[in-house]
N, C-alpha and C positions, 0 to 999 in steps of 0.2 A: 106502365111505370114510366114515369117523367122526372129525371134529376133537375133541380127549382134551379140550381146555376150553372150555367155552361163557362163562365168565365167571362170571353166578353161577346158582344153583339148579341144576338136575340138570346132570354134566357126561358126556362123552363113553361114560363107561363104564358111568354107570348108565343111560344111553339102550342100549349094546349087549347089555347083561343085559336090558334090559326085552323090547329085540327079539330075543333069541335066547330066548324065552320061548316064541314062535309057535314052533308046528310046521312052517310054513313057508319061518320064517325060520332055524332051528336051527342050518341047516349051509351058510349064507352064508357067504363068508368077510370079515372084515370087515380093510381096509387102517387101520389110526389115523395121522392127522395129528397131530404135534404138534410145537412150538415146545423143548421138554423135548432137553437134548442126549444125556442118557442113556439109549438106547434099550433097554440090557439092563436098567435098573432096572424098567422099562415093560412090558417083556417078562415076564419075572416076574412081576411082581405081579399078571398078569393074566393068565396060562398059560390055554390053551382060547377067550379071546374073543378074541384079535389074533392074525390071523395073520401080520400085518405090516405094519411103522410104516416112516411117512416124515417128517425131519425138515424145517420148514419153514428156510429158504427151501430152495426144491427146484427143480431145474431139470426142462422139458417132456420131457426125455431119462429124467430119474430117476422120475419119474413114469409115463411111459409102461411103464418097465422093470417097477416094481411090479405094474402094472393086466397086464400081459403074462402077467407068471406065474401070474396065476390064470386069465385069459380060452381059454388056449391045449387 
């Protein structure tokens, strides 16, 4: 899970480029948090590093549902 804004200097996305640099890391899948109501502008703009965004506030139900679908 990757929050999209840290506030200031490097934010969410260029922290998930950096880690999907590792070979290790390449084929994580990575959830983005973000406060941003627009999830398909999000989605776009960053096709290959999200595989799926949660918008804040989020309930422990909606949450759990994300983290499910990758863990299973």
């Amino acid at each position: 899970m990757m929050d999209i804004n840290f506030g200031s200097g490097m934010n969410g996305i260029e922290a998930i480029e950096e880690i999907k640099k590792a070979v290790d890391y390449n084929i994580v899948p990575v959830i983005a948090v973000t406060g941003y109501s627009d999830q398909t502008l999000c989605m776009s703009d960053h096709a290959g590093l999200i595989n799926e965004i949660i918008t804040k506030p989020f309930s422990k139900k909606e949450l759990m549902d994300v983290i499910n679908r990758f863990i299973r």
